[in-house]
C-alpha positions, 0 to 999 in steps of 0.5 A: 502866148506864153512863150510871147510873154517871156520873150517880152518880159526879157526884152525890157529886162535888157533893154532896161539894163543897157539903158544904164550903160548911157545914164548918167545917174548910174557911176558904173553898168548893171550889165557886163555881158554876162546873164543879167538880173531882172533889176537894175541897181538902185542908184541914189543921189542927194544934193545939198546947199545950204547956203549960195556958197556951200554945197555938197552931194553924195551918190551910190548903187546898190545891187538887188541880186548881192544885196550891197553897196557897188559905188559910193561918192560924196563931194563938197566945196565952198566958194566965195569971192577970194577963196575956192576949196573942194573935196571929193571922196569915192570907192568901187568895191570889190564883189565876188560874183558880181560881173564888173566887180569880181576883179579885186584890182579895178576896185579902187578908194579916192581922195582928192581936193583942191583949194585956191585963193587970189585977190580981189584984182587977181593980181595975185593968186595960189593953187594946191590940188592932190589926188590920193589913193587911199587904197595904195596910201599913196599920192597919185598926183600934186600940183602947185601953182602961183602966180602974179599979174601986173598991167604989163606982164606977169609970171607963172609958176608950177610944180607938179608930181605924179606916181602911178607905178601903185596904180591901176592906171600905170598899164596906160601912161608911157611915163608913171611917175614924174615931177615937173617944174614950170615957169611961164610969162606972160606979156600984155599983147604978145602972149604967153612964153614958157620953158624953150625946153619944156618942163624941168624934171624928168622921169623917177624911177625909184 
């Protein structure tokens, strides 16, 4: 009977922790293959809106065996008719010891935000998103955008730039660092016709 109720008592405690491989309240896994607590991490999250054109949540795990925080996230924007802006802030630490933690490079420190502003007929309309690694001090990614629409036509233009050489995800990009530069037009039921030959820029190695 003993020997039941181990084999019991161990199958919840697995079951329980695989099951925050699939949950999506959990950012990161308590399991990674390795011998597993009987406790799965503390996941908390809080949403706030204090009005209907402000909001704002924040998230994180805490592990019961290392007794510390594991991820932490908080997120934001404001939204009204002729204006959207958005912020996010998120870290993964670094746990010695701790399976899917013990490896210093996956630990990582974002920023990132966008805003937008258009007119109420949307005739006219500019965009600005970044993403920051603040753990490298380095932007990963910047993009611009403008654009006008008019009854019969419009124009769209971009510039973006992007650098992963710092980054953790440069092992699976073919090309890590780049700028961009778009122009695309539109015409009222035709389509859409960009570059003929794609973006300008290229690759910068330096």
């Amino acid at each position: 009977m003993s020997c039941l109720r181990t084999a019991s008592y161990a199958l919840v405690s697995v079951a329980s922790s695989l099951a925050t491989l699939t949950d999506s309240y959990y950012q990161s896994s308590s399991y990674a293959g390795t011998a597993m607590s009987k406790f799965t991490a503390l996941s908390l999250y809080a949403r706030a809106a204090p009005t209907t054109k402000l909001a704002g949540d924040f998230r994180t795990e805490w592990d019961p065996t290392f007794k510390t925080l594991k991820t932490v996230a908080a997120n934001g924007g404001i939204n009204n008719a002729n204006m959207q802006v958005a912020a996010g802030w998120s870290r993964r630490r670094y746990i010695p010891g701790l399976p899917g933690f013990d490896n210093e490079a996956l630990a990582n420190h974002y920023l990132n935000a966008s805003a937008n502003w258009h007119k109420a007929t949307n005739t006219l309309g500019v965009t600005y998103t970044f993403n920051y690694d603040l753990r490298n001090d380095a932007f990963l990614q910047q993009r611009y955008l403008a654009y006008y629409n008019a009854q019969c036509c419009g124009i769209n233009v971009e510039y973006q730039s992007y650098n992963f050489s710092a980054s953790v995800y440069n092992q699976y990009t073919a090309v890590n660092q780049d700028r961009r530069f778009n122009i695309s037009f539109t015409l009222a039921g035709i389509g859409t016709f960009s570059n003929l030959l794609g973006a300008f820029g290229g690759q910068n190695t330096r």
